[in-house]
RONU-456541 format. One record per residue (C-alpha): x, y, z; residue in one letter. Coordinates in Angstrom, 1 decimal, always signed. Last residue first. Layout:
@X: X | Y: Y | Z: Z | resn: A .
...
END
This chain:
@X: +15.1 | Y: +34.4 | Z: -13.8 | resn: X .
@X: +12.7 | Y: +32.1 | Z: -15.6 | resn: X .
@X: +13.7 | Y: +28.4 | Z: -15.0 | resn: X .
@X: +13.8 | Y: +25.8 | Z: -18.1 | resn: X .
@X: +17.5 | Y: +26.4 | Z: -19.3 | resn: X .
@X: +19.1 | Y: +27.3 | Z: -15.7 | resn: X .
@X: +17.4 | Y: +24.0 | Z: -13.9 | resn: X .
@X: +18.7 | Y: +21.9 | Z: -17.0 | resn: X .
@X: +21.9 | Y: +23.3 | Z: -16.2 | resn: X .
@X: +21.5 | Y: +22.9 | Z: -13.0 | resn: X .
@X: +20.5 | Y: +19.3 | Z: -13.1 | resn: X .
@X: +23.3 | Y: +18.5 | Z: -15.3 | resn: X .
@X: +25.9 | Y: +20.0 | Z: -13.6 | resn: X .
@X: +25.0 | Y: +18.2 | Z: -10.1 | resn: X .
@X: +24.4 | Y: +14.7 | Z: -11.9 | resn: X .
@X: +27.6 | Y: +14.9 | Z: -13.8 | resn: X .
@X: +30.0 | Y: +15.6 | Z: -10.5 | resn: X .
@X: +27.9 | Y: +12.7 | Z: -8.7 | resn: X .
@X: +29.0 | Y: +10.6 | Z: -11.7 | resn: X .
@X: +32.5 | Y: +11.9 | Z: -11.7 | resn: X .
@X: +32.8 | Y: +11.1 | Z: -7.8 | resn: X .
@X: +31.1 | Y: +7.5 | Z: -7.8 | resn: X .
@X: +33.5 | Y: +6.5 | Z: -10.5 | resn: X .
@X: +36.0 | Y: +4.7 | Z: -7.9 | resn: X .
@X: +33.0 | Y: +3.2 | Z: -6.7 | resn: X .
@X: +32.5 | Y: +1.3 | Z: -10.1 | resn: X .
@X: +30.5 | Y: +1.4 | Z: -13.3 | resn: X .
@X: +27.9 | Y: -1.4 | Z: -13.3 | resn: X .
@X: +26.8 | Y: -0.3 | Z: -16.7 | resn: X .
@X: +22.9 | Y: +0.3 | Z: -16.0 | resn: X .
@X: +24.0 | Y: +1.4 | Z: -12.6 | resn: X .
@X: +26.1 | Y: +4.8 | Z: -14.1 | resn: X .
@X: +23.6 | Y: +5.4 | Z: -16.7 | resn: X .
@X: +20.8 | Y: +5.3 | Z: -13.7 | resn: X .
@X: +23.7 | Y: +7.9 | Z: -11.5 | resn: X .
@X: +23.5 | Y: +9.8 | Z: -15.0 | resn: X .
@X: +19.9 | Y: +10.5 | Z: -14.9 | resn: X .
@X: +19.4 | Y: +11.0 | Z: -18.5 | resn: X .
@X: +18.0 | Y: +13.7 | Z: -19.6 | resn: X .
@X: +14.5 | Y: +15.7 | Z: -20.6 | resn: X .
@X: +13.3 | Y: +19.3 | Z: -21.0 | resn: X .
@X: +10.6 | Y: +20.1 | Z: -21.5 | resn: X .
@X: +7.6 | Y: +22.7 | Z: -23.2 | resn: X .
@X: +4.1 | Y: +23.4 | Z: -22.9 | resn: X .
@X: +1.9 | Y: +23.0 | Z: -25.7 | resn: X .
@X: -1.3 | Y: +21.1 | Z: -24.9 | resn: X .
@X: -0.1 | Y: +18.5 | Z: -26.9 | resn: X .
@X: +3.6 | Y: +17.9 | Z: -25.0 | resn: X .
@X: +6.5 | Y: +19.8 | Z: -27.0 | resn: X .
@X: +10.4 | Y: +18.8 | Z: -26.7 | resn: X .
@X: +13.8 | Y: +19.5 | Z: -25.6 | resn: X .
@X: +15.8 | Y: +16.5 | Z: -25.2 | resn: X .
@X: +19.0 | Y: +16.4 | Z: -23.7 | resn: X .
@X: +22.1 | Y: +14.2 | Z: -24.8 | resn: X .
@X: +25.4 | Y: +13.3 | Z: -22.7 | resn: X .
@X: +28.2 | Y: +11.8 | Z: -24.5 | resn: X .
@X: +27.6 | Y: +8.7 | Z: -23.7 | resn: X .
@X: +25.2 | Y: +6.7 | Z: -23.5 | resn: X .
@X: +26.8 | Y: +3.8 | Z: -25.5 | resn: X .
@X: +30.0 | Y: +4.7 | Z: -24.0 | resn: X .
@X: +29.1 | Y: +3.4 | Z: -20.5 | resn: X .
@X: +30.0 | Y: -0.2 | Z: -22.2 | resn: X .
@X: +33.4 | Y: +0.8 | Z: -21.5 | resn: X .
@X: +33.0 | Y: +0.3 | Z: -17.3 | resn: X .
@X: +35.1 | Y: +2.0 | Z: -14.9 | resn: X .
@X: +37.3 | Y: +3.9 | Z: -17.4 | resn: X .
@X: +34.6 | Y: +5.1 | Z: -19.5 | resn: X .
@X: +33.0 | Y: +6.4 | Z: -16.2 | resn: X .
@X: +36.4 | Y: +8.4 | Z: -15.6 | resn: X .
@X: +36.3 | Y: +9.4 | Z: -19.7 | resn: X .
@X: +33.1 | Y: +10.9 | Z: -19.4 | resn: X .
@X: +33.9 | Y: +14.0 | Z: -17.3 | resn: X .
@X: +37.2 | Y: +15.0 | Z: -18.8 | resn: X .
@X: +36.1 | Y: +14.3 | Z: -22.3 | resn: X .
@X: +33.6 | Y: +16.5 | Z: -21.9 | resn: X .
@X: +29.7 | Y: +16.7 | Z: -22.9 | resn: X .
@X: +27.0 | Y: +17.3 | Z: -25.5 | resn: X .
@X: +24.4 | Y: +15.9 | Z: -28.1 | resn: X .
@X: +21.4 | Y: +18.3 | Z: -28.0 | resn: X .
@X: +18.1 | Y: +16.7 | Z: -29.4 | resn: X .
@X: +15.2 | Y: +19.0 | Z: -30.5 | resn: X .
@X: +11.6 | Y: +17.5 | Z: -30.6 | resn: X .
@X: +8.9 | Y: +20.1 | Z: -31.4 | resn: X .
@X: +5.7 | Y: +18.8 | Z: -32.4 | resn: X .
@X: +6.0 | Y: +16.0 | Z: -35.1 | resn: X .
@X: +4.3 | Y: +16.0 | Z: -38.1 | resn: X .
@X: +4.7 | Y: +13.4 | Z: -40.9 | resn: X .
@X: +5.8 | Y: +14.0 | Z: -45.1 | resn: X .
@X: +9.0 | Y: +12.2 | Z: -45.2 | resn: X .
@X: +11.2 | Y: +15.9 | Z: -44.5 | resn: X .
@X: +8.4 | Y: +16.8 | Z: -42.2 | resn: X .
@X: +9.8 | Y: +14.0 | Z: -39.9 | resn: X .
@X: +13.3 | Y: +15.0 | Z: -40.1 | resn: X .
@X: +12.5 | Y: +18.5 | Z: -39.4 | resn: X .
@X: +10.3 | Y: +17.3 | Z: -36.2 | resn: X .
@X: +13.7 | Y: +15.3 | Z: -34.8 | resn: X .
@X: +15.9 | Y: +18.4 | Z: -34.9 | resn: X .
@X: +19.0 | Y: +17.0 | Z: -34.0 | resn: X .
@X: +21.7 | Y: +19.1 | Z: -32.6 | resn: X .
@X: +25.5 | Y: +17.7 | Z: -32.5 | resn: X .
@X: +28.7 | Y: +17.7 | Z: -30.8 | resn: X .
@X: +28.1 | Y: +20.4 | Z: -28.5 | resn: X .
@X: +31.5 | Y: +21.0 | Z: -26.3 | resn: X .
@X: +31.6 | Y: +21.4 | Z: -22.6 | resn: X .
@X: +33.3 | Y: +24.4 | Z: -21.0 | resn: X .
@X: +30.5 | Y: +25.0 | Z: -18.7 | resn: X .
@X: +29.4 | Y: +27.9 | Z: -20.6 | resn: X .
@X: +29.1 | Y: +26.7 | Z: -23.3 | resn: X .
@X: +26.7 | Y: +23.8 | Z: -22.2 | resn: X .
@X: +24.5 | Y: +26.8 | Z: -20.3 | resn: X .
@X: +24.9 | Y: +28.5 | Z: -23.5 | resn: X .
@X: +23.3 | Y: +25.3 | Z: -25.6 | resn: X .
@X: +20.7 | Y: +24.9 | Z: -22.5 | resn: X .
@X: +19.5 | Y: +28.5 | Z: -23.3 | resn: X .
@X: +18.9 | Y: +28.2 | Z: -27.0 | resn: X .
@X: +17.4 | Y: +25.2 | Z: -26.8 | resn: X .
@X: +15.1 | Y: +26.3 | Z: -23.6 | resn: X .
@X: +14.5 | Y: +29.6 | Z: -26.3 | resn: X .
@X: +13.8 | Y: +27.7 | Z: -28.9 | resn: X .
@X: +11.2 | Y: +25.1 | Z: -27.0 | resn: X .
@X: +9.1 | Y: +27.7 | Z: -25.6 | resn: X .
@X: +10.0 | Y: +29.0 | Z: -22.4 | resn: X .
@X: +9.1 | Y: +27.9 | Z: -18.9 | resn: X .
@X: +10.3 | Y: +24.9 | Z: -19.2 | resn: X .
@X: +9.5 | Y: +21.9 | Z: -17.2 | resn: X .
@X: +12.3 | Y: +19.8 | Z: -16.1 | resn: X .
@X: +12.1 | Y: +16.0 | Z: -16.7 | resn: X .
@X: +14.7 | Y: +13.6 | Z: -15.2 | resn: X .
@X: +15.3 | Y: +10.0 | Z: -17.2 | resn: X .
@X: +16.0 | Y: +7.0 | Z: -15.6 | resn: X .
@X: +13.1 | Y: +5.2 | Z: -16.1 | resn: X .
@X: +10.6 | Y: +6.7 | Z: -18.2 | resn: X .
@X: +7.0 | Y: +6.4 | Z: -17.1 | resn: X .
@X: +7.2 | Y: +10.2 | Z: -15.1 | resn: X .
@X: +7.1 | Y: +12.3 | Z: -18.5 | resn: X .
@X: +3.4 | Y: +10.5 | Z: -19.5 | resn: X .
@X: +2.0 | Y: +12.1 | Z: -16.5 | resn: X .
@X: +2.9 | Y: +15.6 | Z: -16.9 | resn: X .
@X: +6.4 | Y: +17.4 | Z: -15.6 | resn: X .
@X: +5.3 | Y: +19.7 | Z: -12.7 | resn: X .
@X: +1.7 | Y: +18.5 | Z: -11.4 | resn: X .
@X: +2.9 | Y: +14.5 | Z: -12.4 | resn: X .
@X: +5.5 | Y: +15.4 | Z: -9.5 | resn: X .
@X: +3.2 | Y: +16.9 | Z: -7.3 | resn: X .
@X: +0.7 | Y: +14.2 | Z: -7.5 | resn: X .
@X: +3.3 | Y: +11.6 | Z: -7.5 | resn: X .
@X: +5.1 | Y: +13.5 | Z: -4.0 | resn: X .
@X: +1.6 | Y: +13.2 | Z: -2.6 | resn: X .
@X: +0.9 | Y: +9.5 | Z: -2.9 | resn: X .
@X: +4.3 | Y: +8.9 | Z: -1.8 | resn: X .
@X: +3.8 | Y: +10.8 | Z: +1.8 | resn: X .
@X: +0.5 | Y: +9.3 | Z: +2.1 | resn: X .
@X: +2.0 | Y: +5.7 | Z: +2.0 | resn: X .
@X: +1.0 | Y: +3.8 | Z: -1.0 | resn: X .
@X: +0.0 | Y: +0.0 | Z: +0.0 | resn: X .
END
């Protein structure tokens, strides 16, 4: 049986992200409050900004028009640092799959706007990397989340 205290905590966490965001394991959800350019826009100088490089953007609802289907907005931003991957690399190669970090930006129906990432302490037992990674994987989670936090967060 639910305690009280979860119940709540999954009514306040559908209240922020949506339903359908929670399903995913591993992955955090931020909701913006900008449209999808401007949380892009943001999260790319955030990236900058903490001296990681952007390796690629995908713009998921361009390749869908291009074959004739709609998709709301879906932007993926493929971005890190050697300095903070490579430890996790170290532990456990497989890592590399996931690797380098990606955040989504995307569209629900009614038009509000998120931004999604991997959870990199669930990347980090997915792979069974090591203690001796624990740091560089705390490190990741704390960027990330502020970041993301930075992107989606009027000032």
């Amino acid at each position: 049986m639910l305690s009280l205290r979860a119940i709540v905590l999954a009514s306040v966490a559908t209240m922020l992200i949506g339903a359908h965001a929670m399903a995913v394991e591993g992955l955090i959800t931020f909701r913006s409050a900008f449209g999808p350019e401007e949380t892009m826009k943001r999260l790319e100088a955030e990236v900058l900004a903490k001296g990681m490089r952007v390796f690629a953007r995908i713009d998921h609802a361009a390749g869908a028009a291009a074959v004739g289907l709609s998709l709301r907005p879906t932007d993926l931003l493929i971005f890190g640092a050697a300095k903070g991957g490579t430890p996790l690399m170290q532990s456990a190669q497989t890592i590399g799959i996931d690797l380098p970090l990606k955040a989504l930006i995307w569209q629900d129906e009614a038009g509000s706007t998120y931004l999604s990432y991997n959870d990199p302490a669930y990347l980090a037992d997915r792979h069974a990397v090591g203690e001796a990674a624990k740091p560089a994987t705390e490190a990741m989670s704390s960027a990330l989340k502020m970041m993301a936090a930075k992107a989606a967060t009027a000032p």
